[in-house]
C-alpha positions in Angstrom: 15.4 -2.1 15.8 15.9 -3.8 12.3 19.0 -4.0 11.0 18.6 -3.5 7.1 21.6 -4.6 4.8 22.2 -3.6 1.1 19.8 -5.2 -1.3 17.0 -5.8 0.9 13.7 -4.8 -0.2 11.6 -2.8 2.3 8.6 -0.7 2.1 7.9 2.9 2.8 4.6 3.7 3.8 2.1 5.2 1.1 5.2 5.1 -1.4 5.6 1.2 -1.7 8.4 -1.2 -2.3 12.0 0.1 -2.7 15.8 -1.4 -2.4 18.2 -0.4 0.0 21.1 0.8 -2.1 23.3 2.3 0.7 23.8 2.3 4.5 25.6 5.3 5.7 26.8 6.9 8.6 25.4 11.3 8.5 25.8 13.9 10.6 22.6 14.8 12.0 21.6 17.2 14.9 25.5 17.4 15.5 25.6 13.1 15.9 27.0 10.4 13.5 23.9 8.4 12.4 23.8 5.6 10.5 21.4 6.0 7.5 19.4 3.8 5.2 19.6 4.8 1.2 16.6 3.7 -0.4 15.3 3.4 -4.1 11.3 3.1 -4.5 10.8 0.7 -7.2 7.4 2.6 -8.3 8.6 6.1 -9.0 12.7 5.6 -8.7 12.3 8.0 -5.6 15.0 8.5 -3.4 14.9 8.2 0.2 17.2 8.7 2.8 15.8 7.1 6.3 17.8 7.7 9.4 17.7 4.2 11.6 16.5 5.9 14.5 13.9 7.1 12.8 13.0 3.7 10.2 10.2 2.8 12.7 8.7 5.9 13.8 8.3 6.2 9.4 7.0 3.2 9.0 9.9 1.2 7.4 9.6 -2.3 7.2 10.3 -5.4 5.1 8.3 -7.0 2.2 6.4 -9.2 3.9 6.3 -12.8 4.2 4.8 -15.8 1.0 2.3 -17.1 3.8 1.3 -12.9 5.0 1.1 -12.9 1.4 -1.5 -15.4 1.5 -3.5 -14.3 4.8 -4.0 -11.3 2.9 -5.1 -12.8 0.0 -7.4 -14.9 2.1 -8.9 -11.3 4.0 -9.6 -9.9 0.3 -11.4 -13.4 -0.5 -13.5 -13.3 2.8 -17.1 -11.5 2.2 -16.7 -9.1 5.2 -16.2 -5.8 5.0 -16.7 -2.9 7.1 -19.8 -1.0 6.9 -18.9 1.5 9.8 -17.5 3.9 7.6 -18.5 7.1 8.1 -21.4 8.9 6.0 -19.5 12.3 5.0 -16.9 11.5 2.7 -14.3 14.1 4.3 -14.2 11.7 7.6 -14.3 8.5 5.7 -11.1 10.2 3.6 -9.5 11.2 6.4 -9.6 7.7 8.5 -8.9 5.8 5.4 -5.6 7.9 4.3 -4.4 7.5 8.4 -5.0 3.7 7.9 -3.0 3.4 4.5 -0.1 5.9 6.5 0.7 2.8 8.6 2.4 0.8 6.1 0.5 -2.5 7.7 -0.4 -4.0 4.2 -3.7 -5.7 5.8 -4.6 -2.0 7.0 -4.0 -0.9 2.9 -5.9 -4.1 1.6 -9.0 -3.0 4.9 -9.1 0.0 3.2 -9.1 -1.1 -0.5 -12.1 -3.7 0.4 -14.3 -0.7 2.2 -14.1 1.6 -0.7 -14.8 -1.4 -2.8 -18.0 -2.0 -0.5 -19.2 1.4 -0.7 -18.6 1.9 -4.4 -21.4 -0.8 -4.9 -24.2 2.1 -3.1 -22.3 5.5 -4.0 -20.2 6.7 -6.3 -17.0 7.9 -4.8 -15.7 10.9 -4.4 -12.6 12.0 -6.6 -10.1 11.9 -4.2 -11.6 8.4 -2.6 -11.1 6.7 -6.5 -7.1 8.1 -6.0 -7.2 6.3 -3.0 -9.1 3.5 -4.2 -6.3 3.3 -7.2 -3.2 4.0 -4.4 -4.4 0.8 -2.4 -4.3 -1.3 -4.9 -1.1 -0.2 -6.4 0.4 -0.9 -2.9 -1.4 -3.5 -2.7 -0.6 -5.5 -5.8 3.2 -4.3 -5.7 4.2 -5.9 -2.4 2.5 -8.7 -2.5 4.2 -9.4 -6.2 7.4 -8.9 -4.5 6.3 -11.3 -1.3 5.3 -13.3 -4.1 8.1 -13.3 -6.3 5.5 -12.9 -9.5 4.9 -10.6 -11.8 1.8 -7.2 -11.0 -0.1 -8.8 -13.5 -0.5 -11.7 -12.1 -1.0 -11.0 -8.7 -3.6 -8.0 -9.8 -5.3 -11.1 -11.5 -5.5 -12.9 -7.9 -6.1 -10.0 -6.0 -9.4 -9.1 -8.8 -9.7 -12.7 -8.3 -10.2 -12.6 -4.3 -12.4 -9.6 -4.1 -15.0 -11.5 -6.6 -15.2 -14.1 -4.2 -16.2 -11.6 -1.3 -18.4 -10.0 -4.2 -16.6 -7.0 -4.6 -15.2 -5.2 -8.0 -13.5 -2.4 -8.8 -15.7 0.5 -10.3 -15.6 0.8 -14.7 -13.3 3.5 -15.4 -15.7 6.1 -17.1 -13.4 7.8 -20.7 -14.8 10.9 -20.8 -16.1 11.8 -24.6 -13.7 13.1 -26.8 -14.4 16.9 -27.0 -15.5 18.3 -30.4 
């Protein structure tokens, strides 16, 4: 079980990387439990995580300069899974249980499949939200891992994927109405 102190950053799955600001002991079920207080950088969300419960969530620590580099290394390499499935409603649904994990390699597998299959279809609506979510998550911790700055890292990550010959999709404006 981790022990989390004050101060250390952590992420929550699908939300990103936050700060625990409190640890505090709540009544729950008609127990004392000690709870985790924590601030989501991204949105300024709070969260309150019971420790028994930190795993079964998802909770974990920022992770580590060199995972920060294997990762960096699995965006760079050019293979990508092609298994995904045809109709976009099972693709959708296996990609958002992957990025529930919190495992930042399962966020930056499903960032690099969408990529993939962007270059043959367009995706659908909700897939370019999850496209976008990805690499949020995915440029956000490893910033933090990285102790640089989201532009920067979304430099290396766009960086990475050219190497493996993948892009992300132009963002289409729609016309202004007249």
């Amino acid at each position: 079980m981790n022990d989390y102190k004050i101060g250390d950053k952590v992420v929550y799955p699908n939300h990103g990387v936050g700060i625990i600001e409190q640890v505090s002991f709540s009544y729950l079920s008609g127990r004392s439990e000690r709870c985790y207080m924590l601030r989501i950088f991204a949105s300024g969300l709070r969260v309150m995580v019971p420790e028994t419960n930190a795993h079964s969530v998802g909770l974990r620590r920022v992770i580590t300069s060199t995972e920060a580099r294997r990762i960096i290394g699995f965006l760079e390499a050019n293979h990508h899974s092609n298994h995904a499935p045809s109709d976009w409603k099972h693709r959708f649904k296996e990609n958002s249980e992957r990025m529930r994990t919190g495992s930042l390699q399962d966020v930056a597998a499903v960032l690099k499949s969408l990529l993939a299959l962007s270059r043959t279809k367009p995706l659908s609506f909700r897939e370019k939200k999850m496209l976008e979510r990805a690499k949020f998550l995915l440029v956000s911790e490893l910033a933090t891992a990285q102790r640089s700055t989201e532009i920067k890292v979304e430099t290396d990550v766009v960086r990475a994927l050219a190497k493996a010959r993948l892009q992300f999709p132009e963002i289409s404006v729609p016309a202004a109405v007249e």
